[in-house]
C-alpha positions in Angstrom: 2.4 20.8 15.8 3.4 20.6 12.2 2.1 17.3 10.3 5.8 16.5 10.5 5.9 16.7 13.8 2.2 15.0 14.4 2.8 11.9 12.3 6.9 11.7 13.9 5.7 11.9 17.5 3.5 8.6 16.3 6.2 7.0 14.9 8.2 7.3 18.2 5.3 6.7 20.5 4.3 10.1 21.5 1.1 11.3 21.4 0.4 14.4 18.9 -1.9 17.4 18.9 -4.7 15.3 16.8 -4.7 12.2 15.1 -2.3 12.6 11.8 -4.2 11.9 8.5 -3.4 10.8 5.0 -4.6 10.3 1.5 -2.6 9.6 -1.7 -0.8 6.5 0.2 -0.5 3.6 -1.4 -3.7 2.3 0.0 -5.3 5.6 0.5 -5.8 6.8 -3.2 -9.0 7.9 -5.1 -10.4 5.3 -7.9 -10.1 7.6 -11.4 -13.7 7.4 -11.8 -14.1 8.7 -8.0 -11.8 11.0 -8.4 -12.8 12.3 -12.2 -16.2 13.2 -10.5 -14.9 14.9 -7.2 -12.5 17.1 -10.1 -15.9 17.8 -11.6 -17.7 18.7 -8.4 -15.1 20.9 -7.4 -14.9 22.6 -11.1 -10.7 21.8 -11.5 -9.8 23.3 -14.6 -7.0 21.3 -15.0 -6.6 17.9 -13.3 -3.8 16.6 -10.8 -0.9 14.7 -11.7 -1.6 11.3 -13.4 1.0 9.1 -12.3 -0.7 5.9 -12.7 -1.6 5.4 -16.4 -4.0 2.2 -16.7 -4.0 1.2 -13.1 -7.4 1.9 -10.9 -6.4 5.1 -9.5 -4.2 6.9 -12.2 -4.3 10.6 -10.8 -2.5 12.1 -7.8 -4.5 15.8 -6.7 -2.8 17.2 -3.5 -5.0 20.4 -3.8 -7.5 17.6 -2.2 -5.2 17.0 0.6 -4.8 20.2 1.6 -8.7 20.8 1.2 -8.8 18.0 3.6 -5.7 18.4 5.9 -3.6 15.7 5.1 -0.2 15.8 6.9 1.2 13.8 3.8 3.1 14.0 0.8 4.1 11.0 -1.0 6.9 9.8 -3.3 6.1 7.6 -6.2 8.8 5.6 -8.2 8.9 6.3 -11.9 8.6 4.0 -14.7 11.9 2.7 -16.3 13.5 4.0 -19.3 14.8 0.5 -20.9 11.3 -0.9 -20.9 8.0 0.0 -22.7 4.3 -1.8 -22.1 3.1 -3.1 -25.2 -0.3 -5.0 -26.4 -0.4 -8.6 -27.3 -1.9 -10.6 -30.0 -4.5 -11.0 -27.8 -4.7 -7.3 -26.4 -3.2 -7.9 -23.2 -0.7 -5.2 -21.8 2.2 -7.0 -21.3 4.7 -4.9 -18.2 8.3 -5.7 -17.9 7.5 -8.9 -15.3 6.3 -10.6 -18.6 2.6 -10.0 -17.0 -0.2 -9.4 -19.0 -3.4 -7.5 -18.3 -6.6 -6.2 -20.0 -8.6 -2.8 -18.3 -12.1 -4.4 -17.7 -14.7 -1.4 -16.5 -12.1 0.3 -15.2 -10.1 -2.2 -13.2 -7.0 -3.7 -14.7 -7.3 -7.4 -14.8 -4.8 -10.0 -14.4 -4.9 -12.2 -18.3 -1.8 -13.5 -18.8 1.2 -15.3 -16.6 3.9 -15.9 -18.6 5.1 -18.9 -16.0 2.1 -20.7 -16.1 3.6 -23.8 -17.4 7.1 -23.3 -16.5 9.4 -26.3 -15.0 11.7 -25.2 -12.2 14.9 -24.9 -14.5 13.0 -22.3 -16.6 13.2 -19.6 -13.4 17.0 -19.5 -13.9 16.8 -18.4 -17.8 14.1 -15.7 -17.1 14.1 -12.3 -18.7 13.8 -10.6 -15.0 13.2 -7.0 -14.9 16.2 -4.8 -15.0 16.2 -3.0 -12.0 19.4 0.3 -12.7 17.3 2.8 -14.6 17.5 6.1 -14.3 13.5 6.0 -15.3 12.5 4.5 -12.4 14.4 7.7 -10.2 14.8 10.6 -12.5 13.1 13.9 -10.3 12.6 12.1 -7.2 15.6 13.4 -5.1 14.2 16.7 -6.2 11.0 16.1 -5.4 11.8 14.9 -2.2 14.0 17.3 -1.4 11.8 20.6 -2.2 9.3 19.0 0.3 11.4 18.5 3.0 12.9 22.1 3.0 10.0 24.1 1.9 6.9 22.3 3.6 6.3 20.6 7.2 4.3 17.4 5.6 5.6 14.3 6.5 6.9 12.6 3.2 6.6 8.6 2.4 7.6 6.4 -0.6 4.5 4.5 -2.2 5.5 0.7 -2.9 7.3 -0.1 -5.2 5.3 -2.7 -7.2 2.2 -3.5 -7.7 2.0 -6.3 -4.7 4.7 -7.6 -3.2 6.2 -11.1 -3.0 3.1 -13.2 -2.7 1.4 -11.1 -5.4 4.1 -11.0 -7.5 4.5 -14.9 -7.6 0.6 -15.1 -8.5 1.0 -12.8 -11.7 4.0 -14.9 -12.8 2.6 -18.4 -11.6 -1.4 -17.7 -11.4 -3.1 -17.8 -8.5 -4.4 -21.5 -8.3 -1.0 -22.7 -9.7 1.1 -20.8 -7.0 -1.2 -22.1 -4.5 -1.2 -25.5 -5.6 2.6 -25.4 -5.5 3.4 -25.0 -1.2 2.2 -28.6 -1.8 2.4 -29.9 -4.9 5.4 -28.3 -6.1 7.5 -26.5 -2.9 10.4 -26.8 -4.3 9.2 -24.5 -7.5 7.8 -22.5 -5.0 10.6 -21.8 -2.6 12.9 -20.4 -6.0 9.9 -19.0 -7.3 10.0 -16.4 -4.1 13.7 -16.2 -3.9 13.5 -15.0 -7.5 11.2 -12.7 -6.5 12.4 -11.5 -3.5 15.5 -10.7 -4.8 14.3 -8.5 -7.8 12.4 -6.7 -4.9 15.0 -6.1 -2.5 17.2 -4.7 -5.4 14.8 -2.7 -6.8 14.1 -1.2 -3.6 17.0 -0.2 -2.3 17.5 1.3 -5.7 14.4 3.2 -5.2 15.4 4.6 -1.7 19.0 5.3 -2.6 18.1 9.1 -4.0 15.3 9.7 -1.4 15.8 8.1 1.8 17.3 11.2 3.8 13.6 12.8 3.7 11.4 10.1 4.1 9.3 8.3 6.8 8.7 5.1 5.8 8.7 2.9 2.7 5.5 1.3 1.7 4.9 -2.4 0.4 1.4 -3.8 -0.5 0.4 -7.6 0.0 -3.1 -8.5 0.0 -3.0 -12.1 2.8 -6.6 -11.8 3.4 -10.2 -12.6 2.3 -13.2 -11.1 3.8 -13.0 -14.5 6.2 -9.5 -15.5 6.5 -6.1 -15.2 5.6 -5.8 -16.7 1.3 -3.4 -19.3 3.2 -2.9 -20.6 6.8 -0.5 -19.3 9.6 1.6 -22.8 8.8 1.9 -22.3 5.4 3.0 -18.4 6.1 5.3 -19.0 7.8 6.9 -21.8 6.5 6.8 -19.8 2.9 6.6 -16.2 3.3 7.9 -15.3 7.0 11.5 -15.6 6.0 11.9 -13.7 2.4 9.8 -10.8 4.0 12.3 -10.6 6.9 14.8 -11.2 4.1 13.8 -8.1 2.2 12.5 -5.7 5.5 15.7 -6.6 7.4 18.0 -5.1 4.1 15.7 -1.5 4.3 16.6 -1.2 8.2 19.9 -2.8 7.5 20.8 0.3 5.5 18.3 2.8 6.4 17.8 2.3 10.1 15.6 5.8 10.1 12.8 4.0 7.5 9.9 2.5 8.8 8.1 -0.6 6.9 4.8 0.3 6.5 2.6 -2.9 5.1 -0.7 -2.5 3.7 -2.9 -6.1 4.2 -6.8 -5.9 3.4 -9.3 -8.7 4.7 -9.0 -11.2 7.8 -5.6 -10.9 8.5 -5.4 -10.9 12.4 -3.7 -14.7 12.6 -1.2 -13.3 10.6 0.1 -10.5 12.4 2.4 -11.6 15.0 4.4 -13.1 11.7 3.9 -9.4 10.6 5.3 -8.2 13.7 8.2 -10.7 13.4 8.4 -9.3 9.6 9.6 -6.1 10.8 6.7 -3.8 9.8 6.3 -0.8 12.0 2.7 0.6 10.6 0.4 -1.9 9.2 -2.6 -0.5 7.4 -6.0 -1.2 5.9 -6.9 -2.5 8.9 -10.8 -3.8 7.0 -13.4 -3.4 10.1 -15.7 -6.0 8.4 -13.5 -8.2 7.9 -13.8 -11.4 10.2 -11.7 -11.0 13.4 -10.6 -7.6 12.8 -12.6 -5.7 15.4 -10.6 -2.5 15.4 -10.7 -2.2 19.5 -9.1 -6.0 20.1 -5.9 -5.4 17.2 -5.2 -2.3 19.5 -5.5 -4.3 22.8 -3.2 -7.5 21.0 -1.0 -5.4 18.6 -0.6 -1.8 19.9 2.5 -2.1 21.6 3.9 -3.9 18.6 3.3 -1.8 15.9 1.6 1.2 14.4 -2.2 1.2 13.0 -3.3 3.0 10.0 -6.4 3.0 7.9 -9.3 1.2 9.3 -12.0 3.6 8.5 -15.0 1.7 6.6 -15.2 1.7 2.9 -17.8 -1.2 2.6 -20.4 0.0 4.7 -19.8 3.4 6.3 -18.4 5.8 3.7 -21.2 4.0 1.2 -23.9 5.0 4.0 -25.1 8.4 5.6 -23.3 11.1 6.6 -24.5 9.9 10.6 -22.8 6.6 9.4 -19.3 8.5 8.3 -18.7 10.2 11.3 -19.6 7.1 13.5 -17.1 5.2 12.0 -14.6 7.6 12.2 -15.5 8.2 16.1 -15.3 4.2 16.2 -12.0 3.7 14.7 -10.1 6.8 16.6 -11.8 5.8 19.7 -10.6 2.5 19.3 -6.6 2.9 17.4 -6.0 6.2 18.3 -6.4 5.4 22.3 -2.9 6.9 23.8 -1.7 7.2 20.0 0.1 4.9 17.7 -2.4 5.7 14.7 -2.6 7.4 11.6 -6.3 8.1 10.3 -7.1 6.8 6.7 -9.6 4.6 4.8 -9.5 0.8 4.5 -8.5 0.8 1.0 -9.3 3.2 -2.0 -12.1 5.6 -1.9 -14.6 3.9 -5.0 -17.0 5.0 -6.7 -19.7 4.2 -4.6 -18.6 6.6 -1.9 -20.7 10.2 -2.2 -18.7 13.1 -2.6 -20.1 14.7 0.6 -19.1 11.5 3.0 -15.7 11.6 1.7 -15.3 15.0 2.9 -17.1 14.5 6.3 -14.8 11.8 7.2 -11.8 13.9 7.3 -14.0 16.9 8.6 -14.8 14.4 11.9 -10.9 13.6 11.5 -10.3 17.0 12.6 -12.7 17.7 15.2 -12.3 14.3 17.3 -9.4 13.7 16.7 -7.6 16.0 18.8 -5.8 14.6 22.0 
């Protein structure tokens, strides 16, 4: 099979030649520390792509995919022309949300939410981001389009924005405001996430209007879990978030029947999932093993005939561990997802810095080998 092929038959429930894998997905990228050092290892004398200026993973390298076998290639929107970061008085990088944030070790960290203190009223009379910019989409059709015709990997669109419509709401709101207000202030909250949602749903249909023909799946990030449990409960889900999502995924399919919603969702997410389901996502990823109630063997029993697994493999314990450890997790997860198909192999989040060179390799290496059908 080609890695077309491989990562189609999943998406119609067929079962490939070997598991398909990825890296360079949204939530499958290389922190730039992690990847400055692999660059080194592997003496690049010129680095990949860097696609990402100031976010945690900045470069794009598919040299290392094909090192690797990846069946990927990714699409990533562009930055838009009418808008340009700049640093407050207080050195915070303001983006066109009105967000502000300050690089701290490396990681860019939320300083600033410019509707902190706003009233309800004040939502209508926001400077939104202008979504028609020919920034945001100059060189993907092309892009897209030399892939399709002159390789076999399967090709996906990276989300969109940083977070989706609960992250989103927290840069603008902050976190403990937004929270506070499914019960202090619904109201707020409820146009808070229209708002949002409907920058989103503009923005991307924009984004898949030039690509769409050769593409997959669409990806959207939204972080609902801790390491414990989901940041809010099932009733508050799904009395604030259930119906925007469906809102927003419902307009993809609506146009672009062909796309699958892929939705990446880190930590103890489980209780969530049949709202997920109901959402409209096809491939849910990140999948975090340590997480509590997310042993990779029950989602498959409970969820595998709803939807499509990806991720999964260990980033807090295995692929920091021994080379014995990396290939048991691996085994583990494909054992477990991969069981009559329906997954795609990938870690549970970014490779960081405290993964060894040498692991991250392997992991793909045991990819290979056990994951043939």
């Amino acid at each position: 099979m080609t890695s077309r092929e491989r990562v189609r038959a999943v998406l119609n429930g067929e079962i490939p030649d070997r598991v398909p894998m990825d890296l360079w997905g949204t939530d499958s990228r290389l922190t730039t520390e992690f990847y400055l050092n692999l660059a080194k290892h592997l003496n690049f004398e010129e680095l990949g792509e860097r696609i990402r200026p100031g976010s945690t993973s900045e470069y794009e390298d598919y040299r290392i995919s094909d090192m690797i076998g990846s069946d990927f290639r990714h699409i990533n929107i562009g930055k838009p022309d009418y808008y340009k970061s700049y640093k407050d008085e207080n050195e915070n990088i303001i983006d066109e949300w009105g967000v502000g944030r300050k690089v701290i070790d490396g990681y860019a960290m939320l300083n600033y939410h410019p509707l902190a203190e706003a009233e309800i009223e004040d939502l209508d009379s926001y400077p939104w981001p202008v979504i028609p910019d020919e920034g945001r989409i100059r060189g993907l059709k092309e892009r897209a389009e030399d892939w399709y015709n002159n390789t076999d990997y399967a090709i996906t669109a990276t989300s969109a924005t940083s977070g989706t419509i609960f992250e989103l709401c927290q840069y603008l709101r902050g976190t403990e405001e937004f929270l506070m207000d499914f019960y202090m202030e619904p109201e707020f909250a409820q146009k808070l996430i229209g708002k949002v949602t409907d920058k989103l749903l503009e923005l991307n249909l924009y984004y898949l209007e030039p690509i769409a023909p050769y593409i997959e799946w669409l990806e959207f990030s939204s972080d609902f879990g801790t390491q414990t449990a989901p940041f809010i409960s099932p009733e508050i889900f799904r009395e604030f978030m259930l119906e925007p999502h469906k809102r927003l995924f419902g307009a993809i399919k609506e146009k672009y029947p062909h796309i699958k919603i892929f939705l990446h969702s880190c930590g103890s997410v489980k209780q969530l999932m049949p709202y997920f389901v109901e959402m409209g996502v096809d491939v849910q990823s990140a999948l975090q093993p340590a997480a509590k109630g997310m042993d990779s063997a029950e989602l498959k029993k409970e969820f595998g005939d709803k939807i499509i697994f990806h991720g999964g493999v260990d980033i807090q314990y295995a692929m920091t561990g021994t080379l014995a450890d990396v290939e048991a997790d691996v085994k583990k997860r494909i054992d477990a997802f991969g069981k009559n198909g329906g997954y795609y192999l990938s870690p549970s989040n970014h490779f960081q810095t405290d993964v060894p060179i040498e692991n991250f390799f392997r992991m793909y290496e045991v990819g290979r080998e056990y994951g043939r059908y």
